[in-house]
DSSP file (Angstrom, degrees, kcal/mol; ACC not computed):
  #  RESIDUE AA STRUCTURE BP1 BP2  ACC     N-H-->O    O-->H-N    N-H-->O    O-->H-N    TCO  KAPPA ALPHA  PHI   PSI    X-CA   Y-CA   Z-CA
    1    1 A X              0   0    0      0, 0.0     2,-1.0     0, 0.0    98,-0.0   0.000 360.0 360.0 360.0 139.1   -2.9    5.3   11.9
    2    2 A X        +     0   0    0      3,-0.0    96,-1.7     2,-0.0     2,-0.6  -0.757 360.0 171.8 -86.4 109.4   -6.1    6.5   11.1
    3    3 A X    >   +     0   0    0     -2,-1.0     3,-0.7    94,-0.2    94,-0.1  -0.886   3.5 175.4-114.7  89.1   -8.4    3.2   10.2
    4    4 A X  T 3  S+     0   0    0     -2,-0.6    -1,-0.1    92,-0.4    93,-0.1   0.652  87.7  31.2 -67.4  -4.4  -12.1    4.5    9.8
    5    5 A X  T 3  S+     0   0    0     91,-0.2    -1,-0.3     1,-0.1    -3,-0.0  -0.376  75.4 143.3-148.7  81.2  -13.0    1.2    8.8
    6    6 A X    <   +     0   0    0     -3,-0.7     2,-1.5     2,-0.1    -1,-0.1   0.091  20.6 145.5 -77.0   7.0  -10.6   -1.4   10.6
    7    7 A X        -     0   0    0      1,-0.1    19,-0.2    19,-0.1    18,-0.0  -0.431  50.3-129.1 -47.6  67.1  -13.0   -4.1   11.1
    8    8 A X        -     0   0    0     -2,-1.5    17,-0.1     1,-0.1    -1,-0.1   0.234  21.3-165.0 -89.7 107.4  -11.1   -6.9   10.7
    9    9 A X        -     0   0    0     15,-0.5     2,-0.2    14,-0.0    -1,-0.1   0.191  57.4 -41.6-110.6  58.2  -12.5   -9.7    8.3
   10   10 A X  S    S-     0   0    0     14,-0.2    14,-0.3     3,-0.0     2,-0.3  -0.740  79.1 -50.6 141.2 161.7  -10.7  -12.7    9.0
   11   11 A X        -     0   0    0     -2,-0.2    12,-0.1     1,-0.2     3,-0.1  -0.711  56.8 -88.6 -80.9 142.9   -7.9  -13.7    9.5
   12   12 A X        -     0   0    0     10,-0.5     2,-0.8    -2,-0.3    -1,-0.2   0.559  55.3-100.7 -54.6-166.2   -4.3  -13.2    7.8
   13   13 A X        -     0   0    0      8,-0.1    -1,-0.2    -3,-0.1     8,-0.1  -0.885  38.4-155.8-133.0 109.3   -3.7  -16.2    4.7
   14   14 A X  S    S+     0   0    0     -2,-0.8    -2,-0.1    -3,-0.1    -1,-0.1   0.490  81.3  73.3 -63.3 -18.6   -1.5  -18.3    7.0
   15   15 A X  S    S+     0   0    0      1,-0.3     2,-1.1     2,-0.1     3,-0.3   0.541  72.6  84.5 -84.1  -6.1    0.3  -19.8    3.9
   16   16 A X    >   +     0   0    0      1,-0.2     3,-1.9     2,-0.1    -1,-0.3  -0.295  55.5 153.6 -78.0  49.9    2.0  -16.6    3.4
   17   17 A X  T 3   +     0   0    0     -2,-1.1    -1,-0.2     1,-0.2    -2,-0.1   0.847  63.7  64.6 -51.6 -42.0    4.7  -17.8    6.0
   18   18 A X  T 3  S+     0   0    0     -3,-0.3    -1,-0.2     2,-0.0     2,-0.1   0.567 102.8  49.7 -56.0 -13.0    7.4  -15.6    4.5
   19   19 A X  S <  S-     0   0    0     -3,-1.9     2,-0.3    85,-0.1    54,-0.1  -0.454  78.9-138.1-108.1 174.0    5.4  -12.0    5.4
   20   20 A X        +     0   0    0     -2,-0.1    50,-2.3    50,-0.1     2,-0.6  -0.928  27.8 176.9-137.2 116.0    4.1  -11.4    9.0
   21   21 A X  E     -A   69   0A   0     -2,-0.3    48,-0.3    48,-0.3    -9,-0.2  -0.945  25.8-162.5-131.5 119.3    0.8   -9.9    8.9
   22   22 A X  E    S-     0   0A   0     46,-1.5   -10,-0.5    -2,-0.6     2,-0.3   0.986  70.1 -38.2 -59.9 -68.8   -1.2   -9.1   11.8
   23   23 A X  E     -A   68   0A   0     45,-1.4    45,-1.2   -12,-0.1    -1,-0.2  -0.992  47.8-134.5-160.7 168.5   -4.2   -8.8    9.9
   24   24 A X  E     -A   67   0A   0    -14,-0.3   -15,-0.5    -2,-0.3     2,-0.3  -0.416  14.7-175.5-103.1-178.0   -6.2   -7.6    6.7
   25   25 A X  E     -A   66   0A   0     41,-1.0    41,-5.1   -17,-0.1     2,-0.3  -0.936  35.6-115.4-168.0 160.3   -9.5   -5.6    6.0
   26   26 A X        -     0   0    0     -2,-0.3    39,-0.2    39,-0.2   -19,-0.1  -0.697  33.7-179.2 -93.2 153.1  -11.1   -4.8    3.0
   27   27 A X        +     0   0    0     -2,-0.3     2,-0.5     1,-0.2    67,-0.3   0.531  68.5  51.9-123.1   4.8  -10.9   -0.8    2.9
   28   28 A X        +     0   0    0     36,-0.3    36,-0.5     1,-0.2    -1,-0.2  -0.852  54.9 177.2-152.4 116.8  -12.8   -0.1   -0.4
   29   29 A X  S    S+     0   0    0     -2,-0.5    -1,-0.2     1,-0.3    34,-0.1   0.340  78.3  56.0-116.4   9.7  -15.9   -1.7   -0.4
   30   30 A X  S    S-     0   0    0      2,-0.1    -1,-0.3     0, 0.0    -2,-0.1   0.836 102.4-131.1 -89.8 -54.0  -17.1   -0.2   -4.2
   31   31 A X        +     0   0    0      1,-0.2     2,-0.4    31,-0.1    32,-0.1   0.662  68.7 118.3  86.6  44.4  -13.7   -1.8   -5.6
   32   32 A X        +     0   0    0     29,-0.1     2,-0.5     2,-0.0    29,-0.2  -0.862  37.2 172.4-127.5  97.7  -12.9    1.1   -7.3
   33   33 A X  E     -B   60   0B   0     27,-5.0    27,-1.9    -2,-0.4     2,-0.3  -0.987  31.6-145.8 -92.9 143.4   -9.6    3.5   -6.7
   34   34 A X  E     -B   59   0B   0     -2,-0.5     3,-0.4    25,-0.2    25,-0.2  -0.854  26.1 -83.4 -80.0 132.2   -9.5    6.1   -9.4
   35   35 A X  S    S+     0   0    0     23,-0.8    22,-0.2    -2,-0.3    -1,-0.2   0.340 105.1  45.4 -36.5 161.3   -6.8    7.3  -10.8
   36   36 A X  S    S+     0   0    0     20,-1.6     2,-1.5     1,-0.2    -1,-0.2   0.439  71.8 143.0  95.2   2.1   -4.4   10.4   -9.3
   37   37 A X        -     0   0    0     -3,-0.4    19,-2.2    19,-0.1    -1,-0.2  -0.610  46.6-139.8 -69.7 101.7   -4.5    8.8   -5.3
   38   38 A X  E     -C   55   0C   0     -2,-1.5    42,-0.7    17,-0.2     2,-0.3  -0.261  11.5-152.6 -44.5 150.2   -1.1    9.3   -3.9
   39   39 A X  E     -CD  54  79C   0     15,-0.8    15,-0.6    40,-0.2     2,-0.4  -0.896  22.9-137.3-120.7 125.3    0.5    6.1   -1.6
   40   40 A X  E     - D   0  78C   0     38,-1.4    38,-1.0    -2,-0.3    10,-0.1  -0.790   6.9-124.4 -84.7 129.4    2.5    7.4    0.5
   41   41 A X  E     - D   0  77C   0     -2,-0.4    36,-0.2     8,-0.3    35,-0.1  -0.074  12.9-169.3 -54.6 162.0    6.4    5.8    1.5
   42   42 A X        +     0   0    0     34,-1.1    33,-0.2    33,-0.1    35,-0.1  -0.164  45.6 123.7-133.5  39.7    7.3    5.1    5.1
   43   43 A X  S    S-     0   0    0      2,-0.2     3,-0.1    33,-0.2    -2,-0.0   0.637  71.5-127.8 -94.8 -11.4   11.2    4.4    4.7
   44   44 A X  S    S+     0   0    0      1,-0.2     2,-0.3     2,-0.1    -1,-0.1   0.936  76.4 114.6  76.5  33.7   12.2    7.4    7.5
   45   45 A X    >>  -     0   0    0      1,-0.1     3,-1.9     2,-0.0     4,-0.9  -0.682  62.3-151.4-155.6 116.4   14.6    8.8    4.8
   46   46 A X  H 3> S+     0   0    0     -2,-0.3     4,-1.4     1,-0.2     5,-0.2   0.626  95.7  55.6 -52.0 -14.8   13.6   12.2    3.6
   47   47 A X  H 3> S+     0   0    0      2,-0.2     4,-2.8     1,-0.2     3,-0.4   0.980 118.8  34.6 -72.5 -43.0   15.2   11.7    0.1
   48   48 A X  H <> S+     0   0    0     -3,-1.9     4,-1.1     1,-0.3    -2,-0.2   0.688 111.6  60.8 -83.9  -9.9   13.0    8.5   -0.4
   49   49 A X  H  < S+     0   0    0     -4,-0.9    -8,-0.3     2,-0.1    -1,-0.3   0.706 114.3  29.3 -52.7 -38.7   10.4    9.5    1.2
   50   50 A X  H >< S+     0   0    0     -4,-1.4     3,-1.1    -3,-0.4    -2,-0.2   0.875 123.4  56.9 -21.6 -74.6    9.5   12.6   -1.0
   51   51 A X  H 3< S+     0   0    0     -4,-2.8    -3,-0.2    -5,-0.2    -2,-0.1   0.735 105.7  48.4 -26.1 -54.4   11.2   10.6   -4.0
   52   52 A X  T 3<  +     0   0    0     -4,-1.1     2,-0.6    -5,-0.2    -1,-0.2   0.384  66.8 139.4 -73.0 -21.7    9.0    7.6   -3.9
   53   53 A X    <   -     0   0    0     -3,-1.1   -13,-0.2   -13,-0.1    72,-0.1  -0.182  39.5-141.3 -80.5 129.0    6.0    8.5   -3.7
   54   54 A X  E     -C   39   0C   0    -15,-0.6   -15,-0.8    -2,-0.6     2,-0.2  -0.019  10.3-169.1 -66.6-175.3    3.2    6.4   -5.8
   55   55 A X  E     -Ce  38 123C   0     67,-1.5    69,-3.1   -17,-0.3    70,-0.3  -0.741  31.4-109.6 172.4 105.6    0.6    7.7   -7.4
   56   56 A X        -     0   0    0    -19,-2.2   -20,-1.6     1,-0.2    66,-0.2  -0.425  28.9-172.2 -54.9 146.3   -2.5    5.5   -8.9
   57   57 A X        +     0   0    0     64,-1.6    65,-0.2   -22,-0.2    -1,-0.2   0.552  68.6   5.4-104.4 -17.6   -2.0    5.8  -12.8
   58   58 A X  S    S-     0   0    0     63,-0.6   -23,-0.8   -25,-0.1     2,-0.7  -0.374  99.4 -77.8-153.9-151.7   -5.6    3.9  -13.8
   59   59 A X  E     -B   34   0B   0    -25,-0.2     2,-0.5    -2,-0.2   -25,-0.2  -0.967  32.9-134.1-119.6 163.7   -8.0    2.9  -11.8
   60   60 A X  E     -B   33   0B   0    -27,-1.9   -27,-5.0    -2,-0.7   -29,-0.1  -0.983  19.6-176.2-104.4 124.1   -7.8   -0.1   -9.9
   61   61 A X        +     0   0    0     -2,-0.5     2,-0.3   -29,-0.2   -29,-0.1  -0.146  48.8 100.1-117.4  42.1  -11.1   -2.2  -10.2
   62   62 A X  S    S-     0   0    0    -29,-0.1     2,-0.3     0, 0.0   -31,-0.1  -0.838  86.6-105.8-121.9 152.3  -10.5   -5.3   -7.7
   63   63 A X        -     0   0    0     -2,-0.3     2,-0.2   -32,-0.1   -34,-0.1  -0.555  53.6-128.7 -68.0 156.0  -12.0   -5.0   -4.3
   64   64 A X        -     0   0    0    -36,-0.5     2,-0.4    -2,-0.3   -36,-0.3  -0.519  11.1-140.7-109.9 178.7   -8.6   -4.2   -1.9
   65   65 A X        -     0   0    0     51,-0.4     2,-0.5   -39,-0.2   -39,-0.2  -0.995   6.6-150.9-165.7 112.0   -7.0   -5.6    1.2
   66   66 A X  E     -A   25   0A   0    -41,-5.1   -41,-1.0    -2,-0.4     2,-0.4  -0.911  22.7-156.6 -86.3 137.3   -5.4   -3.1    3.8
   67   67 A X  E     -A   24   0A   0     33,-1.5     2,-0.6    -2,-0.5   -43,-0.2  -0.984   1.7-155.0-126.7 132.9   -2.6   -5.5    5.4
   68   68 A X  E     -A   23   0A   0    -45,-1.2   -46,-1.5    -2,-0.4   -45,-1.4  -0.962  20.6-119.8-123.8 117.0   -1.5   -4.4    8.8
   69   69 A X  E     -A   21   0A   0     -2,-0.6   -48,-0.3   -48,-0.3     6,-0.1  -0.251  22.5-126.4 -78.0 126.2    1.7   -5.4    9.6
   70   70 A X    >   -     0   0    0    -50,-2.3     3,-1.3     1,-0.1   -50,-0.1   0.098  42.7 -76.4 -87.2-146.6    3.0   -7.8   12.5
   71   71 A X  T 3  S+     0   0    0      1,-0.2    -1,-0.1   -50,-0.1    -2,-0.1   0.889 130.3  33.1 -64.6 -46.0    5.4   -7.8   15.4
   72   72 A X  T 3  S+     0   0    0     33,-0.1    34,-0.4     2,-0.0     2,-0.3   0.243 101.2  89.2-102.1  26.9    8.5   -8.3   12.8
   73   73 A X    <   -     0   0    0     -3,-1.3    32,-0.3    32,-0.2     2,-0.1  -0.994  62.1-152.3-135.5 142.2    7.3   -6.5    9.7
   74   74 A X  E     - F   0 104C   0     30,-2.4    30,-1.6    -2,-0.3     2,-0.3  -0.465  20.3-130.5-112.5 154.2    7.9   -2.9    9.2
   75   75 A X  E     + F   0 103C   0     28,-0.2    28,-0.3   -33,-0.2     3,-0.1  -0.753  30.0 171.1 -95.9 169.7    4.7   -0.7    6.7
   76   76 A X  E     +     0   0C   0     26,-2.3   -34,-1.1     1,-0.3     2,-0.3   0.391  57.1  37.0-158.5   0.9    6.4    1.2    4.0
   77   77 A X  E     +DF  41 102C   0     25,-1.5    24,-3.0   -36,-0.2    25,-0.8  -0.912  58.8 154.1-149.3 141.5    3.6    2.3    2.0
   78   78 A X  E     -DF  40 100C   0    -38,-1.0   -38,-1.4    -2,-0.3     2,-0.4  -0.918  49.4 -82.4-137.9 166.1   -0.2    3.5    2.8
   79   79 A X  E     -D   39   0C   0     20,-0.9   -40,-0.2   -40,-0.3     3,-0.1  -0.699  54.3-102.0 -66.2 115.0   -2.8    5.6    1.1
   80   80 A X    >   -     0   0    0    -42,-0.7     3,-3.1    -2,-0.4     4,-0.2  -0.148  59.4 -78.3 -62.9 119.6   -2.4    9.3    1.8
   81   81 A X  T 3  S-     0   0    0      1,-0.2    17,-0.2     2,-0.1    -1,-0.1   0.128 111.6  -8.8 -29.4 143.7   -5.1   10.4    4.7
   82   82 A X  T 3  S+     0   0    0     15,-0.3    -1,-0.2     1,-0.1    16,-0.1   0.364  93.9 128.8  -4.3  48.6   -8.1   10.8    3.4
   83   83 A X  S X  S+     0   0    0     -3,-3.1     3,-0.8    14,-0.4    10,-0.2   0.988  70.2  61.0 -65.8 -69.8   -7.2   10.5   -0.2
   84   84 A X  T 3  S+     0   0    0      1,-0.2    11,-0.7    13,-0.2     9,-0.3   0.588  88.6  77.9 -22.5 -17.5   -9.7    8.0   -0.9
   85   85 A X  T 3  S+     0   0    0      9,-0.2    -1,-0.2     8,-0.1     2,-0.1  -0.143  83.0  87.4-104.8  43.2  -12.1   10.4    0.0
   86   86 A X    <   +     0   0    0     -3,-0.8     7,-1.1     5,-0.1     2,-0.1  -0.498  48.2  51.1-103.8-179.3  -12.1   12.3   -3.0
   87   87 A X  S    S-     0   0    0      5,-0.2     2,-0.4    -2,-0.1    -3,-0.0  -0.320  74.6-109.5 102.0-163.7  -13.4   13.0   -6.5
   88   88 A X    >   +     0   0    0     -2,-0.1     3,-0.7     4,-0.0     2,-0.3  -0.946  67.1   0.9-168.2 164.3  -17.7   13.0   -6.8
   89   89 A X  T 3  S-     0   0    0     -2,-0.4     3,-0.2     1,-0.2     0, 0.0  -0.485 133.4  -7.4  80.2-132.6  -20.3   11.4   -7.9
   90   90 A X  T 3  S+     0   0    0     -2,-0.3    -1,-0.2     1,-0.2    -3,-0.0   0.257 138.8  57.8 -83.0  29.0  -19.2    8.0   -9.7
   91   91 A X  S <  S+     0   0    0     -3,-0.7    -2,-0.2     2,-0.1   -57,-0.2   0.769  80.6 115.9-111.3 -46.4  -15.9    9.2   -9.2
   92   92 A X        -     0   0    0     -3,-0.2    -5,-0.2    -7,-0.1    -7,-0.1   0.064  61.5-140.4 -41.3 115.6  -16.4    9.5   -5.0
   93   93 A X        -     0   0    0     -7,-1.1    -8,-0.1    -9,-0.3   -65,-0.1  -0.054   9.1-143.5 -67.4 179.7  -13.8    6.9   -3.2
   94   94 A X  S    S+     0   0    0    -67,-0.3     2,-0.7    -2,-0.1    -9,-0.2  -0.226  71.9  92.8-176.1  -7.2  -16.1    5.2    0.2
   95   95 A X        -     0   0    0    -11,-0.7     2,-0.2   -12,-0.1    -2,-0.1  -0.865  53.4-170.8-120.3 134.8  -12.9    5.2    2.5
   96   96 A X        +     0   0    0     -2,-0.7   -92,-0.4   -12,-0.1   -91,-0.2  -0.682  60.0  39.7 -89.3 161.0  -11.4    8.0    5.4
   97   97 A X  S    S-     0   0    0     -2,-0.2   -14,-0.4   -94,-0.1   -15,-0.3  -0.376  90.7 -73.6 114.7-169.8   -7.6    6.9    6.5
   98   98 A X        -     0   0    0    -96,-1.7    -1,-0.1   -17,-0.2   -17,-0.1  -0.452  41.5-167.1-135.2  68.4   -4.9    5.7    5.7
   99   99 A X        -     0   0    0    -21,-0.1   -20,-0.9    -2,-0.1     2,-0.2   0.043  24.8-124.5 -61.3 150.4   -4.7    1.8    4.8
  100  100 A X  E     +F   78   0C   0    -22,-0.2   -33,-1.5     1,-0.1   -22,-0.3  -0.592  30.7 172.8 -84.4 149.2   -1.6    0.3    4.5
  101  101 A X  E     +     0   0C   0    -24,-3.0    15,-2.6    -2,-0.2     2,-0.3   0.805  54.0  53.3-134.7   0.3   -0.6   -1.4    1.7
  102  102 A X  E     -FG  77 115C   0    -25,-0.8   -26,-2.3    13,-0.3   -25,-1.5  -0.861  55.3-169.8 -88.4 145.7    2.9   -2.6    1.5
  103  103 A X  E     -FG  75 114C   0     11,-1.0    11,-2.4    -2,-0.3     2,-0.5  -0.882  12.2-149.8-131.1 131.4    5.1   -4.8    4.6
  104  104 A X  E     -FG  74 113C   0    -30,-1.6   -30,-2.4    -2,-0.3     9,-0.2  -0.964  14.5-172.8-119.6 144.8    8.6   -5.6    4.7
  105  105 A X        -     0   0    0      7,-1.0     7,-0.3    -2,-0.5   -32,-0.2  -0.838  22.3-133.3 -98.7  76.2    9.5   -8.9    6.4
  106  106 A X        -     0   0    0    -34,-0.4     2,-0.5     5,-0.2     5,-0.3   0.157  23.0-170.5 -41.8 139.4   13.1   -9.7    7.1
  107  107 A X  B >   -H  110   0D   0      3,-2.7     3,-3.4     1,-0.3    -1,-0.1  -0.998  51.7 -71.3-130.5 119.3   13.6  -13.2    6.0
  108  108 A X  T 3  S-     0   0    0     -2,-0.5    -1,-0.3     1,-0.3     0, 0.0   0.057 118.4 -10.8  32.4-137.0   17.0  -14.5    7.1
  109  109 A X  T 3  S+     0   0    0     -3,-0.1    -1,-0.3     2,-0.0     2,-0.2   0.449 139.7  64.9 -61.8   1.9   19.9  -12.6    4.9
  110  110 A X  B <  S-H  107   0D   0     -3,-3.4    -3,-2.7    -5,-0.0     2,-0.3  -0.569  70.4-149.8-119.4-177.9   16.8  -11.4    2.8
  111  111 A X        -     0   0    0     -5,-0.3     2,-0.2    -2,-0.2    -5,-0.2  -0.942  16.4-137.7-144.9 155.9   13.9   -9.3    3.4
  112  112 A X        -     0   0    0     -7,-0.3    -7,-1.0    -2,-0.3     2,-0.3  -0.674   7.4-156.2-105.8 157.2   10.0   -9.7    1.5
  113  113 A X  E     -G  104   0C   0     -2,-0.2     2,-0.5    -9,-0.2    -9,-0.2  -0.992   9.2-173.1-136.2 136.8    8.2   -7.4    0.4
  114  114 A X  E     -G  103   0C   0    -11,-2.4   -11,-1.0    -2,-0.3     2,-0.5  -0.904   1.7-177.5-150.1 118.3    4.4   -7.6    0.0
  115  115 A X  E     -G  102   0C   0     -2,-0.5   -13,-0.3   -13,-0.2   -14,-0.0  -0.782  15.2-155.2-113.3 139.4    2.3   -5.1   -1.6
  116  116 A X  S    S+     0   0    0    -15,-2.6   -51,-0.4    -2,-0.5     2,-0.3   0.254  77.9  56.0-122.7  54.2   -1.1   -5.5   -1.7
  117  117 A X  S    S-     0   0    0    -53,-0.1     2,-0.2   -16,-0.1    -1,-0.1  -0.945 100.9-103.1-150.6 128.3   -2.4   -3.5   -4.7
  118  118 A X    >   -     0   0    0     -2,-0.3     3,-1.3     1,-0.2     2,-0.5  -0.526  22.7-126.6 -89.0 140.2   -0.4   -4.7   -7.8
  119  119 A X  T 3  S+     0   0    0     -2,-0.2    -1,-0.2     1,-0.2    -3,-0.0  -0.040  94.5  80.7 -78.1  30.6    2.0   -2.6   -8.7
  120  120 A X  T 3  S+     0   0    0     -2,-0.5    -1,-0.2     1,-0.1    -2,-0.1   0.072 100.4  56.2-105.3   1.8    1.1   -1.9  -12.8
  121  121 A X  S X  S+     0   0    0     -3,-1.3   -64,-1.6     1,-0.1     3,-0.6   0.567  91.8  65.2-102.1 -12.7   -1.5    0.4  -11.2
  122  122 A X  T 3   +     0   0    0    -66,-0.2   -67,-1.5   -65,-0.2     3,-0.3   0.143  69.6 104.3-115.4  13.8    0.6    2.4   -9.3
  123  123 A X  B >   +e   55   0C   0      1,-0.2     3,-6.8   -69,-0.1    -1,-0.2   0.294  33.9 112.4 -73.1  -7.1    2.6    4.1  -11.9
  124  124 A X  T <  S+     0   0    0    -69,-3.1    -1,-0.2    -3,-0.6   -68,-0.1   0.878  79.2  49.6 -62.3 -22.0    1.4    7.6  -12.3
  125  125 A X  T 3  S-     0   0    0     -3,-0.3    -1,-0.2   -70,-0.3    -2,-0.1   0.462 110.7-124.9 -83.5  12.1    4.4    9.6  -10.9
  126  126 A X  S <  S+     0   0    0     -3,-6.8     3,-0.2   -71,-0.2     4,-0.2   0.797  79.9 120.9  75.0  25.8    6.4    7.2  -13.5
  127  127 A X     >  +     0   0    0      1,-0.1     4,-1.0    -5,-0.1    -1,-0.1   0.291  25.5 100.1-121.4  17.0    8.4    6.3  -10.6
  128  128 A X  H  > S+     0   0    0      1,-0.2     4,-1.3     2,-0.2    -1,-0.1   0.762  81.3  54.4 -68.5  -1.6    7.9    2.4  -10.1
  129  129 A X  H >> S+     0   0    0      1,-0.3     4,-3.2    -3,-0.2     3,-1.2   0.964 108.3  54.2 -94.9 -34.6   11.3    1.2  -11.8
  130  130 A X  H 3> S+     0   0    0      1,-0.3     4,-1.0    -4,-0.2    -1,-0.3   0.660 106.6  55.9 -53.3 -11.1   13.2    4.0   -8.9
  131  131 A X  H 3X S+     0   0    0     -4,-1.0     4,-1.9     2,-0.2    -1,-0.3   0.878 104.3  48.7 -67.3 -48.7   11.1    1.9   -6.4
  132  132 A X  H <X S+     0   0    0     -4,-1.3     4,-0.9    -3,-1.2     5,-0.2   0.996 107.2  57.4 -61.8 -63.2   12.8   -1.4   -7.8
  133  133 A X  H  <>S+     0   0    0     -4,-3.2     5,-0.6     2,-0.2    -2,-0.2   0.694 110.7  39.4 -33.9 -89.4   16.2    0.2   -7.4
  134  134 A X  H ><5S+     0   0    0     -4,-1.0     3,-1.0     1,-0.2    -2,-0.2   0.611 119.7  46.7 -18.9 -86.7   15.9    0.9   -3.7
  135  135 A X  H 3<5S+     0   0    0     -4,-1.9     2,-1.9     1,-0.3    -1,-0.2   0.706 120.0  39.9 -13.2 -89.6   14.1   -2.4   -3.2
  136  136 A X  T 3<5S-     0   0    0     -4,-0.9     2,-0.9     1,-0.1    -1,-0.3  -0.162 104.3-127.4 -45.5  40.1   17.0   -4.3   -5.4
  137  137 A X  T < 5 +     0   0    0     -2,-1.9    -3,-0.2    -3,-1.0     2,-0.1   0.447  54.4 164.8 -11.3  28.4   19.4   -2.2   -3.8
  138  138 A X      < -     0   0    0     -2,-0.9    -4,-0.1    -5,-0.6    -1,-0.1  -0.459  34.9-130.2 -77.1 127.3   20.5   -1.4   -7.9
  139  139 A X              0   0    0      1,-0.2    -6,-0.0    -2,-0.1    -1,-0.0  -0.142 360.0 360.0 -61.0 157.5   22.9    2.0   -8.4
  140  140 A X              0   0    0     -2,-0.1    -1,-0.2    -7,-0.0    -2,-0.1   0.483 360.0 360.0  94.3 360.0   21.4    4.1  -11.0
């Protein structure tokens, strides 16, 4: 993965025992994404991979958290290389790479999921509720 700005600031939220997360970083250091940023899937199946793919609908105005996933957590979604590094002006993203932001964690019989950009932003390609299915493994 390409991390131009992996500098790691701090250590993981241990009280999140149910994920395993190596470690975070902040990747977007205005606190701005603008709308139209693709996140791309990492489930290593071309139909959901294609399918799946997010797409900010608004902007998202919270500083962000890249979460880099540990020994027993798989990524399944990041920021498409150097998508963040688009637009101009007060439009102009501040990050190169591709930070991750969703982990799965197998939990016993179960698995977590932990995204860290809430996902009521992340609607433009209208595709969040086909996300759920997968996730919920729901037919339809």
């Amino acid at each position: 993965m390409d991390n131009a700005q992996s500098e790691n600031i701090g250590p993981p939220d241990t009280t999140w025992t149910f994920t395993d997360i190596d470690s975070s970083y902040v990747y977007s250091a205005t606190g701005r994404i603008f709308p139209g940023i693709n996140i791309v899937p990492v489930w290593e199946d071309t139909m959901l991979d294609t399918t799946l793919i997010l797409q900010t609908g608004k902007t998202v105005p919270d500083k962000l958290y890249a979460i880099l996933p540990g020994s027993s957590s798989t990524l399944r979604y990041h920021f498409a290389h150097d998508s963040l590094d688009t637009g101009v002006g007060r439009y102009k993203s501040d990050y190169k790479g591709t930070p991750p932001i969703m982990i799965e964690t197998p939990i016993g019989d179960g698995t977590s999921y932990y995204f860290s950009v809430p996902l009521y932003f992340l609607n433009g390609n209208e595709n969040i509720d086909d996300l759920f299915r997968h996730i919920f493994e729901i037919d339809g």
